[in-house]
Backbone as a chain_set.jsonl record, in Angstrom:
{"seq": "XXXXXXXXXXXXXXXXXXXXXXXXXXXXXXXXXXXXXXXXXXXXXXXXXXXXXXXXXXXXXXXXXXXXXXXXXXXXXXXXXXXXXXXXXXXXXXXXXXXXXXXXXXXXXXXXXXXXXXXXXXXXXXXXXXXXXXXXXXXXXXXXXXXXXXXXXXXXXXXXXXXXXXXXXXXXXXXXXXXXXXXXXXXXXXXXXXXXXXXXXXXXXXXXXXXXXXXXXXXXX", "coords": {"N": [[208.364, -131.557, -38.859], [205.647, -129.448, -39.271], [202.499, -129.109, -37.186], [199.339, -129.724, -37.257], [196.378, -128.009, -35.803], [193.022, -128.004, -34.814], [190.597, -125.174, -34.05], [187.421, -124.56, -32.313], [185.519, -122.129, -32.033], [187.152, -119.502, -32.065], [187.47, -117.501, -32.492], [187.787, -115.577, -29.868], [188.522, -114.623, -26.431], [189.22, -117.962, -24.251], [189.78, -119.812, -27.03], [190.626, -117.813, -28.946], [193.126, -117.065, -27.313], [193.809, -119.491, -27.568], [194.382, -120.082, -30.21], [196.012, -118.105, -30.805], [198.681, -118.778, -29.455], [199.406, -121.099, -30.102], [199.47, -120.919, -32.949], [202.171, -119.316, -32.698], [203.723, -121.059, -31.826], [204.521, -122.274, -33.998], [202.961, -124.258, -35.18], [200.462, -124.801, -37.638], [197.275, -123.923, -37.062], [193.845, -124.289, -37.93], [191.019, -122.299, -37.74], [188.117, -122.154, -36.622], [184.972, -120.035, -36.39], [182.143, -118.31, -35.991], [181.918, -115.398, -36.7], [184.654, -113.86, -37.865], [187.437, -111.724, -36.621], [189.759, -108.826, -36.614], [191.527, -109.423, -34.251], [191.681, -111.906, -34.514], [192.67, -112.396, -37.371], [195.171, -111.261, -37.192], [196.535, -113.115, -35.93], [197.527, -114.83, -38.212], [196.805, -117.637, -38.467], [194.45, -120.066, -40.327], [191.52, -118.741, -41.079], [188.807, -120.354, -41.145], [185.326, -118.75, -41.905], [181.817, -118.51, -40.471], [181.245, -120.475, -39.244], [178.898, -121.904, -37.437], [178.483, -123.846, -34.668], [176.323, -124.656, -33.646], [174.632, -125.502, -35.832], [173.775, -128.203, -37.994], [174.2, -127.811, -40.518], [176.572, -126.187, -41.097], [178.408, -127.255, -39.621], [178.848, -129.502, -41.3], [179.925, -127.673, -43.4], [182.195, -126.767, -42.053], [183.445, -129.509, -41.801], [183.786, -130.242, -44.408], [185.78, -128.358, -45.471], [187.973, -129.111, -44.181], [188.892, -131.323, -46.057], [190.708, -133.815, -46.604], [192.716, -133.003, -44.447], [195.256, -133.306, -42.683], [194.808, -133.883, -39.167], [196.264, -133.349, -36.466], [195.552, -132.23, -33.697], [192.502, -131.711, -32.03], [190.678, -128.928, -30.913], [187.584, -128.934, -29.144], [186.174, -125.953, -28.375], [184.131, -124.064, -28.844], [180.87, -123.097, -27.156], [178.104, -122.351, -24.943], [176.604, -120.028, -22.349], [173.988, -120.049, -20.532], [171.737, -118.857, -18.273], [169.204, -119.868, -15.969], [166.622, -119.937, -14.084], [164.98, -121.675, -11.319], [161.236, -122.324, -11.406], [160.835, -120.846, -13.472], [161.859, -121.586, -15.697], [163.503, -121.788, -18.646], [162.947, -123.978, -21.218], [163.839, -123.669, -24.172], [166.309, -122.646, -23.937], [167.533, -124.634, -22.934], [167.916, -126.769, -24.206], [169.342, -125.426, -26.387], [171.747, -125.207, -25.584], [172.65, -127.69, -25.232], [172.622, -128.659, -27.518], [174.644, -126.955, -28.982], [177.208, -127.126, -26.444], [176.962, -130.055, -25.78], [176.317, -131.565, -28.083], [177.187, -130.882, -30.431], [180.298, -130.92, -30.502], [180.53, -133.81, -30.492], [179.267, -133.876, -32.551], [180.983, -132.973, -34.796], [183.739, -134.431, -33.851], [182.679, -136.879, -34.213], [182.704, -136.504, -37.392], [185.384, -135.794, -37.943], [186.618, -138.424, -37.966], [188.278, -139.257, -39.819], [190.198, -137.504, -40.25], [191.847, -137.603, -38.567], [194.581, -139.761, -36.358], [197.318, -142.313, -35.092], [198.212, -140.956, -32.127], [196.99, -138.451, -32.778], [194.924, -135.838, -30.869], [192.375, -135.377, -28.994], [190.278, -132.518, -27.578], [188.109, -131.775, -25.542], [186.783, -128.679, -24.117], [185.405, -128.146, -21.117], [183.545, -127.924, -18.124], [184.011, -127.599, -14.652], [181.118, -127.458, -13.746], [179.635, -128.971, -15.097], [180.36, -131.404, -13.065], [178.974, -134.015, -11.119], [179.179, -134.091, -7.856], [180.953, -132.058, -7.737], [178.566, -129.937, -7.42], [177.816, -127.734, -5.643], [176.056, -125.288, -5.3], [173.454, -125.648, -6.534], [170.887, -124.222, -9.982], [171.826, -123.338, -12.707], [171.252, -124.895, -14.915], [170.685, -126.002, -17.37], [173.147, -125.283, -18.664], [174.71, -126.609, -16.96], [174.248, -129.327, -17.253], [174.401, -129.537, -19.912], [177.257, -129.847, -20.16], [177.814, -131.728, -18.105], [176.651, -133.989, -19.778], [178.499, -133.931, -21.955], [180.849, -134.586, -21.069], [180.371, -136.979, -20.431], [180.081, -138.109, -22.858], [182.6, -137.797, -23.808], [183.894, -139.617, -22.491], [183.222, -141.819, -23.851], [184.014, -141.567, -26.192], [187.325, -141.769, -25.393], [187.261, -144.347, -25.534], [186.473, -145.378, -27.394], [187.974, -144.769, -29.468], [190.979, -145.134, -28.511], [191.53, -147.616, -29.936], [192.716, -146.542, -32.12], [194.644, -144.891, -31.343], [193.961, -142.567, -30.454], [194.009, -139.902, -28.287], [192.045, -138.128, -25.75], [190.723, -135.869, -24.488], [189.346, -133.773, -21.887], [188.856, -130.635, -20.414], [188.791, -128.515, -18.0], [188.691, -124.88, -17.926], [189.218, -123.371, -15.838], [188.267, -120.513, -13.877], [187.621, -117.889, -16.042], [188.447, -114.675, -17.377], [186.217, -113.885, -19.751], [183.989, -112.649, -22.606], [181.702, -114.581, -21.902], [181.228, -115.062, -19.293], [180.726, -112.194, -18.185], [183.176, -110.89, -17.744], [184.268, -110.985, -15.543], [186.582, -113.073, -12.936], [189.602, -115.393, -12.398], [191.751, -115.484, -13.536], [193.307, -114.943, -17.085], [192.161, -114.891, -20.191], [194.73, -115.623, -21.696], [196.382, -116.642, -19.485], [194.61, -118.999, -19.444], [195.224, -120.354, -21.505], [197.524, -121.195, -21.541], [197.867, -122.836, -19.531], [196.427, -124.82, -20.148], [197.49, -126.097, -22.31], [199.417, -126.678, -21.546], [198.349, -129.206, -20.571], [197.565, -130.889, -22.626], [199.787, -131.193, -23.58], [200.78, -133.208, -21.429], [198.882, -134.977, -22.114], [197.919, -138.628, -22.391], [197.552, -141.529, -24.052], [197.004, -143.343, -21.766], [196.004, -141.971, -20.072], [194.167, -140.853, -21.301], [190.059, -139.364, -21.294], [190.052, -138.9, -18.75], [189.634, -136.145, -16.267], [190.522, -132.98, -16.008], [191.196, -130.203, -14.079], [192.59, -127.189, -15.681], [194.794, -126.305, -13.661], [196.115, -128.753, -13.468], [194.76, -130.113, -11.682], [192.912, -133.039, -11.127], [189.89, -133.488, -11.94], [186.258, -133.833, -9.816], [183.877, -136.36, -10.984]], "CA": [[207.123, -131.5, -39.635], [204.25, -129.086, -39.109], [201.745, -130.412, -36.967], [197.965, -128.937, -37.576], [195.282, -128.173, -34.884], [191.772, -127.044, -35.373], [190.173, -124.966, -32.751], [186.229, -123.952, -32.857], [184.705, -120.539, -31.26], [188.418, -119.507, -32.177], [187.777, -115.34, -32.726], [187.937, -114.558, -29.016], [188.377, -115.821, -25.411], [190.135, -118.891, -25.173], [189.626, -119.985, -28.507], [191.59, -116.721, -29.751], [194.207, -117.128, -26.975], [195.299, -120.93, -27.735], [194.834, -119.974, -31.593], [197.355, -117.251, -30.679], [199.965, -119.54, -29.226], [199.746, -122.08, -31.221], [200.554, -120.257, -34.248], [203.369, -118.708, -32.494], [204.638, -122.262, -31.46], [204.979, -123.099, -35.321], [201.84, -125.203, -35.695], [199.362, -124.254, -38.414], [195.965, -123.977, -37.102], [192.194, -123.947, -38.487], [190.207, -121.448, -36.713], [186.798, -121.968, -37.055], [184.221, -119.108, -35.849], [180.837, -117.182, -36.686], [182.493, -114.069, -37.442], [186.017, -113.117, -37.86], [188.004, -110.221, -36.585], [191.351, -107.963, -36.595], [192.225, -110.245, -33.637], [191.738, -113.486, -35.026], [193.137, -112.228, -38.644], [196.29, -110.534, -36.924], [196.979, -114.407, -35.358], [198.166, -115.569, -39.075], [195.445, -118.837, -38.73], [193.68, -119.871, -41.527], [190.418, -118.664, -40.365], [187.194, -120.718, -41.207], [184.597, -118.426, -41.0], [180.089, -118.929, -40.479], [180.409, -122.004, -38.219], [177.973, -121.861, -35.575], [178.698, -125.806, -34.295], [174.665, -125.055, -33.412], [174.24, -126.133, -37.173], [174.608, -128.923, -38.961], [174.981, -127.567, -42.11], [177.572, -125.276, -40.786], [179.441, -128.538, -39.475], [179.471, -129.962, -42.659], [181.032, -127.116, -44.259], [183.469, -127.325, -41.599], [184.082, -130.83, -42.265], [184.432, -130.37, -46.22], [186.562, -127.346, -45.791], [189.479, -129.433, -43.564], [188.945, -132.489, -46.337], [192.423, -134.707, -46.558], [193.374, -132.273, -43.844], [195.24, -134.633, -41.147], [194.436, -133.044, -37.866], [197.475, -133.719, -34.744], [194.87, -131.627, -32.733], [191.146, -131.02, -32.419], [190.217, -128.529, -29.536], [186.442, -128.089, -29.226], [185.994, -125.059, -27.387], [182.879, -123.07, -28.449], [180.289, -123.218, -26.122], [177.514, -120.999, -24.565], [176.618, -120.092, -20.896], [173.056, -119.167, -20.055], [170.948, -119.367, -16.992], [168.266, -120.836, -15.578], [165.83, -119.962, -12.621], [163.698, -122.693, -11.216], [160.121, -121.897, -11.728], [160.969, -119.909, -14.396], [163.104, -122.4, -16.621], [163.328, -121.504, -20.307], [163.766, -125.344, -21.81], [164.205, -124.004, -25.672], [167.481, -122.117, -23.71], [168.687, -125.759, -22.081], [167.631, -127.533, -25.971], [170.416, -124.697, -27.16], [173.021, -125.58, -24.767], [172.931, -129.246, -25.58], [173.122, -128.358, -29.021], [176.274, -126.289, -28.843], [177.979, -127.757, -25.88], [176.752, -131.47, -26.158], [175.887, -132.194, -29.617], [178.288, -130.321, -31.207], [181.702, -131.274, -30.103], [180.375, -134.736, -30.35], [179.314, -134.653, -34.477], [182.504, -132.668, -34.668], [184.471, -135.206, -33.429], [182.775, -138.045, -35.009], [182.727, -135.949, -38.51], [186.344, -135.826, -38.49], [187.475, -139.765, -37.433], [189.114, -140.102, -41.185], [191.366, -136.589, -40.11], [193.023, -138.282, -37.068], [195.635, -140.565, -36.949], [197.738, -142.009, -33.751], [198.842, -139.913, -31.582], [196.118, -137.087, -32.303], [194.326, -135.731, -29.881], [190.941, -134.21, -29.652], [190.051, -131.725, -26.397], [186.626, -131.001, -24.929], [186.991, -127.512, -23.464], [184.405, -128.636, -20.39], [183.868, -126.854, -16.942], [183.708, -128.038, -13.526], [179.87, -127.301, -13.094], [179.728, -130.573, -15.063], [180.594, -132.43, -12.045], [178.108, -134.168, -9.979], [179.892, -134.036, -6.832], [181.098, -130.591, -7.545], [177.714, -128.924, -7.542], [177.149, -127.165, -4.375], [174.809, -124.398, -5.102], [172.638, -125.726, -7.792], [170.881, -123.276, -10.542], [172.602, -123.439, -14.02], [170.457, -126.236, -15.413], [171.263, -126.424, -18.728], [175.288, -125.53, -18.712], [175.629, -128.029, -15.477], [173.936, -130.788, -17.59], [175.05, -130.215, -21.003], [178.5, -130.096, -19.695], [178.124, -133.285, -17.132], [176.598, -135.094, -21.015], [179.603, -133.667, -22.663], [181.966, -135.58, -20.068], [180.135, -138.881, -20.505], [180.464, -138.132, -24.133], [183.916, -138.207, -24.056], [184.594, -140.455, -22.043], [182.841, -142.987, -24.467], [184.879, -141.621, -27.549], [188.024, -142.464, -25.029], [187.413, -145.5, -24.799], [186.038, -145.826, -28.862], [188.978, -143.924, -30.075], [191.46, -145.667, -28.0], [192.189, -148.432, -30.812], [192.507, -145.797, -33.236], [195.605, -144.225, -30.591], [193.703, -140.744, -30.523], [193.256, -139.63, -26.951], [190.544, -137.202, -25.538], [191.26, -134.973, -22.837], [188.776, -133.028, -21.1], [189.621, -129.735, -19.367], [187.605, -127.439, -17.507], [189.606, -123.968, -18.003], [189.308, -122.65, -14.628], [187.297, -118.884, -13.92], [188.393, -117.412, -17.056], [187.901, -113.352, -17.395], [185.889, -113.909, -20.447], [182.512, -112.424, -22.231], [180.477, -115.772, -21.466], [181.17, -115.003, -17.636], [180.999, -111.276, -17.994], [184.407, -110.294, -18.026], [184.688, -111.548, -13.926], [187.107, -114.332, -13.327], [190.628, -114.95, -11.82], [192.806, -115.869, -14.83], [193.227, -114.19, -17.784], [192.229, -115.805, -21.335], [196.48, -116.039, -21.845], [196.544, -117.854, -18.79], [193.978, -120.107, -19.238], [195.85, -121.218, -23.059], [198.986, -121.665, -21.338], [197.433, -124.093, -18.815], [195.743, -125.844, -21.382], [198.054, -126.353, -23.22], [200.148, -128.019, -20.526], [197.127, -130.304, -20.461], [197.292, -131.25, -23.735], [201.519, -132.193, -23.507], [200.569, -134.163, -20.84], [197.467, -135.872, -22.314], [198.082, -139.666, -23.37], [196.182, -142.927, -23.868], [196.724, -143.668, -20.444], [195.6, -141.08, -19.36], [192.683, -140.148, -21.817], [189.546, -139.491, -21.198], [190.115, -137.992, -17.573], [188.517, -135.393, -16.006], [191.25, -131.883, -15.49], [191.451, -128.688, -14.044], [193.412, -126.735, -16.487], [195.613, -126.119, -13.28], [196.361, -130.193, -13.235], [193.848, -130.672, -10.585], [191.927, -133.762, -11.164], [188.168, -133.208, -10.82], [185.41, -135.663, -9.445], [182.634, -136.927, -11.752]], "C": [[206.097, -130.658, -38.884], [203.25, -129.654, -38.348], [200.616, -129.497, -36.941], [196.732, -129.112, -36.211], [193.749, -127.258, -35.787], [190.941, -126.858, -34.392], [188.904, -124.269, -33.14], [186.146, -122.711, -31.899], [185.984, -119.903, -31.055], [188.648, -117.757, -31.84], [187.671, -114.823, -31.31], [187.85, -115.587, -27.596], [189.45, -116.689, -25.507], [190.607, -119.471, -25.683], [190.879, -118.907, -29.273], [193.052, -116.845, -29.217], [194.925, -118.753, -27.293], [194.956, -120.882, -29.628], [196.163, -119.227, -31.558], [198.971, -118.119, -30.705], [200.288, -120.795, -29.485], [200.489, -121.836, -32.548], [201.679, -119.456, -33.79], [203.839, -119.991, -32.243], [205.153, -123.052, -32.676], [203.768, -123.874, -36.068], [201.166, -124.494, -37.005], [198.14, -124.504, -37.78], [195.012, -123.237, -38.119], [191.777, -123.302, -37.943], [189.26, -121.357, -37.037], [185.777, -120.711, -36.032], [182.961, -118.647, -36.886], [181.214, -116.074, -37.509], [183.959, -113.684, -37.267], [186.524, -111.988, -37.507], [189.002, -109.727, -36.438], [191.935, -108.736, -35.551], [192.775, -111.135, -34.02], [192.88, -113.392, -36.535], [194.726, -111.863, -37.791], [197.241, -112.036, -36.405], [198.046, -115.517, -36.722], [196.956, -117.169, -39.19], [195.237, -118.759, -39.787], [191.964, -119.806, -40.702], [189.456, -119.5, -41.069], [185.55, -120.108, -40.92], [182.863, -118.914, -41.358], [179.703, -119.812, -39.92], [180.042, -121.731, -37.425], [177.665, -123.321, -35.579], [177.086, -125.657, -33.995], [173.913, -125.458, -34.254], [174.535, -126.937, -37.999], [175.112, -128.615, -40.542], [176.349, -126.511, -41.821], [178.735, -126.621, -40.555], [179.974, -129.136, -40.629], [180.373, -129.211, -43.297], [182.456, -126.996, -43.435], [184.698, -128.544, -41.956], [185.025, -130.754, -43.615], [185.348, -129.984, -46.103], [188.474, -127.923, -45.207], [189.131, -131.058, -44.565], [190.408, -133.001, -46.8], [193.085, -133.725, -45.75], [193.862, -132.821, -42.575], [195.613, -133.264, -40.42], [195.266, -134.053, -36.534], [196.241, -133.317, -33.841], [193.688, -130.984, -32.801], [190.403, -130.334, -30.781], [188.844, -128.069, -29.761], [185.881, -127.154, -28.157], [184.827, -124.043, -27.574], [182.111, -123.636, -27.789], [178.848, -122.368, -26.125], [177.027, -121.594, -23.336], [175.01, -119.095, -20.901], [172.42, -119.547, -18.521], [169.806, -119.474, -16.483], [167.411, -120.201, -13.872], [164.633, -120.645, -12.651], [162.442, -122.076, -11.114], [159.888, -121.421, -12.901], [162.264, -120.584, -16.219], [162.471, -121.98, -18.105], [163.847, -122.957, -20.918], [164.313, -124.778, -23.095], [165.716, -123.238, -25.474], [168.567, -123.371, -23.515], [168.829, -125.868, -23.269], [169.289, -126.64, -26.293], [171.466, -124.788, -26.742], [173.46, -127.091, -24.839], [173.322, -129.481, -27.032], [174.621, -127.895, -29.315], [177.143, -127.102, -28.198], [177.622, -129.222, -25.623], [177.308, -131.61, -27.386], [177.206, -131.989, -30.272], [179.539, -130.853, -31.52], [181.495, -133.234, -30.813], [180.107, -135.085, -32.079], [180.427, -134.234, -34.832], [183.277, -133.773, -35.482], [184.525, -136.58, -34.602], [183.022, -137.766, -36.218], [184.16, -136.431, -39.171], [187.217, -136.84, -38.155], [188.36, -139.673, -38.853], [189.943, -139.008, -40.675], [191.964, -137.101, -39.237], [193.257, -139.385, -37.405], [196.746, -140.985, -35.401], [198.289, -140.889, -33.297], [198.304, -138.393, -31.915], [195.493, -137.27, -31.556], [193.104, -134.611, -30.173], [190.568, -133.917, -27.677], [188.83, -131.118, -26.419], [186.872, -129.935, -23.632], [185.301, -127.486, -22.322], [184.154, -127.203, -19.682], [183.085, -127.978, -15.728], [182.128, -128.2, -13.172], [179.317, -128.15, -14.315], [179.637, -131.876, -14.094], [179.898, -132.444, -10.901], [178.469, -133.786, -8.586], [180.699, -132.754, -6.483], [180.033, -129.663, -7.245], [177.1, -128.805, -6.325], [176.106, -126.066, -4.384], [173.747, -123.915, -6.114], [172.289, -124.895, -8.923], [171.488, -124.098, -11.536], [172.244, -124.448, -14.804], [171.167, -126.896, -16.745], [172.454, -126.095, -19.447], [175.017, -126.598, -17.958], [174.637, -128.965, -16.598], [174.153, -130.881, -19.07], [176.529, -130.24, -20.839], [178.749, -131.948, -19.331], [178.228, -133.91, -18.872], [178.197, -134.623, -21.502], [180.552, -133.768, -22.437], [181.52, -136.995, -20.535], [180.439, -139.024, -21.836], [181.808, -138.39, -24.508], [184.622, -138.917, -23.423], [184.063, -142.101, -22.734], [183.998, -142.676, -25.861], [186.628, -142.124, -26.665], [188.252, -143.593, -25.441], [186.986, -146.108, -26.666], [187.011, -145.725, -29.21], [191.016, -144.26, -29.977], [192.523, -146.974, -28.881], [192.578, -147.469, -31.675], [194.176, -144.874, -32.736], [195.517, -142.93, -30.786], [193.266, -140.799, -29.3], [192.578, -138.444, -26.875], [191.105, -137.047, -23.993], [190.177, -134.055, -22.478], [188.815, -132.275, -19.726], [188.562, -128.547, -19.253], [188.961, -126.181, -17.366], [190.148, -122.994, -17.103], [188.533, -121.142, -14.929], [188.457, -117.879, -14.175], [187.548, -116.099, -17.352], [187.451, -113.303, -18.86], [184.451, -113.025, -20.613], [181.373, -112.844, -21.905], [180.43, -115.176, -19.876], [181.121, -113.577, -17.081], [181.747, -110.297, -17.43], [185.0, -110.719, -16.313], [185.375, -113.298, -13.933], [188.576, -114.038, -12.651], [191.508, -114.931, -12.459], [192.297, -115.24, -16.154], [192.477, -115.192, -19.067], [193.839, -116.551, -21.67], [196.417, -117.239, -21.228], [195.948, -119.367, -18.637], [194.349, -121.197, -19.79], [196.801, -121.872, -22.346], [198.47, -122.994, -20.677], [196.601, -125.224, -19.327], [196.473, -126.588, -22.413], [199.274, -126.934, -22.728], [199.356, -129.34, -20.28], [197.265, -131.175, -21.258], [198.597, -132.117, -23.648], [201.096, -133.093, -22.804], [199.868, -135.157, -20.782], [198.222, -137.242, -22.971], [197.16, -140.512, -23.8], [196.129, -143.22, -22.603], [196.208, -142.702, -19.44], [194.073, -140.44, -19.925], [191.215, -140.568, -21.261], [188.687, -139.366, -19.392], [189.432, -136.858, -17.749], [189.509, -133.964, -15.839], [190.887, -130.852, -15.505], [192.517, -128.343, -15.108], [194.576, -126.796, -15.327], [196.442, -127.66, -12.623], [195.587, -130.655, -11.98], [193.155, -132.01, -11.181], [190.722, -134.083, -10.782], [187.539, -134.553, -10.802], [184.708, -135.154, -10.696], [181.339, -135.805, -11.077]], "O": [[205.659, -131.146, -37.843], [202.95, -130.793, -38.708], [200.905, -128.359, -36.571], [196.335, -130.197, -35.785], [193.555, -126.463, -36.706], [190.45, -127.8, -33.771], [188.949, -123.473, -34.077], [186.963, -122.591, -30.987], [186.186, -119.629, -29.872], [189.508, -117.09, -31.264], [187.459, -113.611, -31.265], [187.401, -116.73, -27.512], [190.378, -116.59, -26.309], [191.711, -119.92, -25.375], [191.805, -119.282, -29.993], [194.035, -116.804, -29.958], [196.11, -119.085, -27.265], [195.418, -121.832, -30.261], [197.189, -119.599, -32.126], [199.918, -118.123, -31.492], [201.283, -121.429, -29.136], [201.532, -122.266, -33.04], [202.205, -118.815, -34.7], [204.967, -119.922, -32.731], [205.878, -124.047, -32.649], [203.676, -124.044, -37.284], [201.633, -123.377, -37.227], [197.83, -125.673, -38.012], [195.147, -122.219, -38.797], [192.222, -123.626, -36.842], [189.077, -120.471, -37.872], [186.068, -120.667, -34.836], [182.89, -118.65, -38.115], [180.922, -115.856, -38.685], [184.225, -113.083, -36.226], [186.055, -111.027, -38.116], [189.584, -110.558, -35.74], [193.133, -108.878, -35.797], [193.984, -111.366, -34.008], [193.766, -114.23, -36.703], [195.499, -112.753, -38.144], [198.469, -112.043, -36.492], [198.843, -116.43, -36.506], [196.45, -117.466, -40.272], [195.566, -117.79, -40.472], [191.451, -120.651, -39.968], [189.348, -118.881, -42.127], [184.737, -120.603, -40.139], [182.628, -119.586, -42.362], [178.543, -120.208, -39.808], [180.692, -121.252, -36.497], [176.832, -123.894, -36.281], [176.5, -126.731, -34.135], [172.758, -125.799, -34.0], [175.434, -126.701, -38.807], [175.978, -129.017, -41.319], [177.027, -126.242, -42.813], [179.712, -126.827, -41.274], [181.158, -129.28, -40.934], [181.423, -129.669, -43.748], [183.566, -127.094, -43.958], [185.904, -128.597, -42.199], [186.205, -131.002, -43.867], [186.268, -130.73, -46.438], [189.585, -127.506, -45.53], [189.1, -132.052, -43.84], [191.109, -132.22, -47.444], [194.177, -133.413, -46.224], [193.175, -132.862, -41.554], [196.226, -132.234, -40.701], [194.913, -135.073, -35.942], [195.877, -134.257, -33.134], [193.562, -129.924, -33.415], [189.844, -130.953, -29.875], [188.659, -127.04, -30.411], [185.219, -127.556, -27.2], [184.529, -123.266, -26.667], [182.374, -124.824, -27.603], [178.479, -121.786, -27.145], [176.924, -122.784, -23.038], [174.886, -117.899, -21.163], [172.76, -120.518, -17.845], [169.25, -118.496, -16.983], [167.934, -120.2, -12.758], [163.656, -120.536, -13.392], [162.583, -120.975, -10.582], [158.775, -121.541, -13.413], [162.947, -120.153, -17.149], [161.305, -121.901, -18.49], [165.054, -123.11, -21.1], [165.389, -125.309, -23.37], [166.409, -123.105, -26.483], [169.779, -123.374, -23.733], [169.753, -125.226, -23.771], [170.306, -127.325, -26.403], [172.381, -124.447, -27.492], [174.567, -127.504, -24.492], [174.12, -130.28, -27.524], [175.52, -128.559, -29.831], [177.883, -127.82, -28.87], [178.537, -129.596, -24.889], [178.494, -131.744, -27.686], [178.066, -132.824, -30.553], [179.848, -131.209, -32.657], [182.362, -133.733, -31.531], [180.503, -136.059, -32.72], [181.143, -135.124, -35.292], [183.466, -134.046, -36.667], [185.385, -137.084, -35.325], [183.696, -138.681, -36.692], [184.342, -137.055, -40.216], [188.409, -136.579, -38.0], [189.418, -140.281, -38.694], [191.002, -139.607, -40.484], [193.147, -136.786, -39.365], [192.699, -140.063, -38.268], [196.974, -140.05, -34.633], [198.771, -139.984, -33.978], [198.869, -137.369, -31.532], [195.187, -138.406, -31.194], [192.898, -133.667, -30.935], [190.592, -134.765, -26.786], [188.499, -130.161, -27.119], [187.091, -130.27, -22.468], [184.278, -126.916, -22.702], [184.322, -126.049, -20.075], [182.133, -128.755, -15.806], [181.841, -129.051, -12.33], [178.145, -127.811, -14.482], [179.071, -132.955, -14.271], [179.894, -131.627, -9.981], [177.736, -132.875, -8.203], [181.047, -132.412, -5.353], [180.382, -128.565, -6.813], [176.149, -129.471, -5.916], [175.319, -125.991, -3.441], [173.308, -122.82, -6.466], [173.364, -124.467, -9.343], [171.685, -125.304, -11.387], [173.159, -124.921, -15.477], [171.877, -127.876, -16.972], [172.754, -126.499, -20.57], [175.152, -127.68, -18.528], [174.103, -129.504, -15.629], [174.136, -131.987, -19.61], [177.027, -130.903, -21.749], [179.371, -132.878, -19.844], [179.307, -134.245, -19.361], [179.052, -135.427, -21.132], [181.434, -133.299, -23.156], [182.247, -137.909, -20.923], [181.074, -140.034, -22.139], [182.109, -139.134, -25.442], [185.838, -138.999, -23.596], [184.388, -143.204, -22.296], [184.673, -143.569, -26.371], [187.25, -142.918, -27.37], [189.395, -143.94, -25.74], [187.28, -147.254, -27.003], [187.42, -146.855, -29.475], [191.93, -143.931, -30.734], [193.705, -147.241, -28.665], [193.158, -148.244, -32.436], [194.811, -144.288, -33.613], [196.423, -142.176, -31.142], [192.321, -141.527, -28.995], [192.495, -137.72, -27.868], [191.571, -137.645, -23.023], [190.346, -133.159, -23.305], [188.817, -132.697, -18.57], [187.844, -127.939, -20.046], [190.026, -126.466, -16.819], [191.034, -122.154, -17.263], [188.277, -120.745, -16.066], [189.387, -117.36, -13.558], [186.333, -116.146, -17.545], [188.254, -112.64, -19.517], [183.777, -112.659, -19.65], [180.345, -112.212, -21.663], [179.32, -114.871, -19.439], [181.353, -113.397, -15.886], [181.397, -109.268, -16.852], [186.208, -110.693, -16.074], [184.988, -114.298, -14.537], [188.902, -112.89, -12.347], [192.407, -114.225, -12.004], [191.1, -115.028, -16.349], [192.264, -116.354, -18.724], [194.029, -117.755, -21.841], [196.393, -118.373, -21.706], [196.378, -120.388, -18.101], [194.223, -122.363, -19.416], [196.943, -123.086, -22.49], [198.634, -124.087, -21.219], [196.273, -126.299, -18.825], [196.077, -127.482, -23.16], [200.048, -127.593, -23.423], [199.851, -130.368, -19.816], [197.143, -132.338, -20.872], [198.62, -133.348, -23.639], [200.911, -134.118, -23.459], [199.898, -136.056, -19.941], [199.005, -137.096, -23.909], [195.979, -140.183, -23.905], [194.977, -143.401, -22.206], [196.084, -142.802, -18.22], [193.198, -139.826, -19.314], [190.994, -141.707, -20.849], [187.548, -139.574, -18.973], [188.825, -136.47, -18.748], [188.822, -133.507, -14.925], [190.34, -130.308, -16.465], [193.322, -129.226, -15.404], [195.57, -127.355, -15.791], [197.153, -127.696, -11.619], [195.968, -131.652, -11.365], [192.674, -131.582, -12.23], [190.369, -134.693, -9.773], [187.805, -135.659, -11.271], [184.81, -134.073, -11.276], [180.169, -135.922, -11.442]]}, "num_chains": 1, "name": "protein.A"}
């Protein structure tokens, strides 16, 4: 049987690369994105396109658009990466990063409890500069703290979700040569899917709601 994922910020990055190899592995994915392109289209997906997760009315039409659509797999991976210098902090930049990478993932998620079913799984595409105990050379205000929320976040739907036998995996993708990070990085987008997507096989209930490096590292809090 078919089994269906639905991956957000899907048209590029890697969003585009685990849409890629997913639909080569047989699955059908959703691909939700802002704008569509010859990449994303060339992948076979059914694309979804105008969601910017920074809107709820965009969410909704997300929602509608996968309605009686049972979902094996929900990876939320758009995002955004800006930065921050103390003295000089732009809050309505953090506000937009809590929106996206908080909020988002999180109405998402809850949006689509009637699409999951045991044994789906839903993936918060994190990052290490989340983690208290990781952050050695401060800066990044509002990634490093809508990230950290967007760990505690899922580690409450764990633990909600848990009767329901849908686990939650949260994976930081490792320094991925993307355009959020301006193209610098040690792993490719490919590589990042592949290792993610070993994440995912390996994700259970007993295990959900952990903290991983894409490269099976287990990060601190």
């Amino acid at each position: 049987m078919t089994k269906t994922a639905v991956i957000t910020g899907a048209n590029r990055g890697i969003g585009l690369s685990l849409t890629t190899q997913y639909q080569q592995q047989g699955w059908q994915v959703y691909a939700a994105c802002r704008e569509t392109n010859s990449d994303l289209a060339a992948t076979g997906a059914h694309v979804i396109e105008g969601i910017d997760v920074g809107d709820d009315a965009s969410i909704k039409r997300l929602v509608d658009s996968l309605n009686n659509t049972a979902i094996d797999l929900l990876i939320n991976n758009a995002g955004v990466l800006k930065d921050e210098v103390l003295g000089q902090i732009d809050y309505r930049s953090i506000q937009t990063q809590f929106e996206i990478n908080t909020l988002a993932p999180l109405k998402i998620t809850e949006s689509l409890q009637a699409n999951l079913s045991p044994k789906s799984k839903v993936i918060m595409i994190t990052s290490r500069m989340g983690s208290i105990a990781d952050n050695t050379s401060g800066g990044r205000y509002g990634y490093r703290m809508s990230k950290a929320a967007l760990n505690m976040a899922a580690v409450s739907l764990a633990h909600d979700l848990h009767p329901k036998g849908v686990a939650i995996g949260i994976v930081h993708p490792g320094w991925v040569s993307t355009r959020m990070v301006g193209g610098s990085g040690d792993i490719t987008p490919d590589q990042a899917a592949e290792r993610i997507i070993e994440r995912i096989n390996a994700l259970n209930l007993q295990n959900s709601g952990s903290f991983w490096h894409s490269n099976g590292e287990l990060l601190p809090w």
